[in-house]
N, C-alpha and C positions, 0 to 999 in steps of 0.2 A: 474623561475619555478624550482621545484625540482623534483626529478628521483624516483621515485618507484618500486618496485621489487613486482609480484606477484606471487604467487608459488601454482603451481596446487598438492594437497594431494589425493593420493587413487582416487577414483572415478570409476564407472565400467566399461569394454570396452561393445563398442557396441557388440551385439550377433550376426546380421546379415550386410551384405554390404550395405543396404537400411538404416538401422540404423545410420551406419555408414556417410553413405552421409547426411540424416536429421538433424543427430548433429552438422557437418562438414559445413554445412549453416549456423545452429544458429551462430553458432561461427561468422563464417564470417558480420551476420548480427550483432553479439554486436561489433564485431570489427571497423566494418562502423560506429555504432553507438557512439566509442568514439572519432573518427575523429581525429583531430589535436595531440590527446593525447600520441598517440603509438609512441613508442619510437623503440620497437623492438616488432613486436605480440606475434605469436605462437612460441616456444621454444620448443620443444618436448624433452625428454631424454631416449638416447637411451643406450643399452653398457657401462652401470655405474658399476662403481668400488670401493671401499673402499681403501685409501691407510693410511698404519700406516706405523712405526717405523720398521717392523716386515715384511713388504712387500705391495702387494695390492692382494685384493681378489674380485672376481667377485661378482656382488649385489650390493643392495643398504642397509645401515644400517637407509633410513627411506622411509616414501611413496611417495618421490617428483618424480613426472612424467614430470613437465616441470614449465616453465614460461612463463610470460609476462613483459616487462617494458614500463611504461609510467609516463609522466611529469605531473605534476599540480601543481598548488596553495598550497593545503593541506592533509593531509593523510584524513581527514574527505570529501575529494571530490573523492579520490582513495578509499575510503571505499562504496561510494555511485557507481559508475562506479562496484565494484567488487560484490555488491549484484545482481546485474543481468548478471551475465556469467552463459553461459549454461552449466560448468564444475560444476556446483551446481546441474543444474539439473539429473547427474547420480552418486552422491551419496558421489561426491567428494568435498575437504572445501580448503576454500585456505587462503594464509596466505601475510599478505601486509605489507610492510617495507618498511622506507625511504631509498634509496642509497646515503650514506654517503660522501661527497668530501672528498679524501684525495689529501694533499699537497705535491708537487715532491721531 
């Protein structure tokens, strides 16, 4: 099986703690729901920095808030698995990649 990378864009934070907890469920239930799959769940990012040439700067230069990694068969089975995360449901898109093996 091969490794995938999914990466949570933008999306809006809950307004309220109730909110909060409601979403904080879905999650958990798509998470149950891909079972065997998850390689590493929830990823959150917190304290992000930009580093160049030039130094590092606090922020982020795009909208990633976090990830997920899981295994499968084919990016066409991680694309089906990613249409139902509740990170879609508040306004955020994500974005699916194979994780590449590199040799030592």
């Amino acid at each position: 099986m091969n490794k995938y990378i999914i990466i949570y864009l933008g999306g809006e934070q809950p307004t309220s703690p109730e909110e909060a907890k409601e979403h904080m469920e879905k999650y958990r239930e798509w998470l149950k729901s891909l079972g065997d799959s998850i390689v590493s769940a929830l990823n959150p990012l917190k304290d992000t920095h930009v580093v160049s040439d030039k130094g590092a700067t606090n922020g982020s230069s795009t909208a990633m808030s976090g990830f997920t990694i899981v295994q499968a068969n084919s990016l066409e089975a991680v694309l089906e698995m990613s249409k139902t995360c509740p990170f879609l449901d508040i306004g955020g898109t994500l974005e699916v990649s194979e994780l590449m093996q590199m040799g030592s």
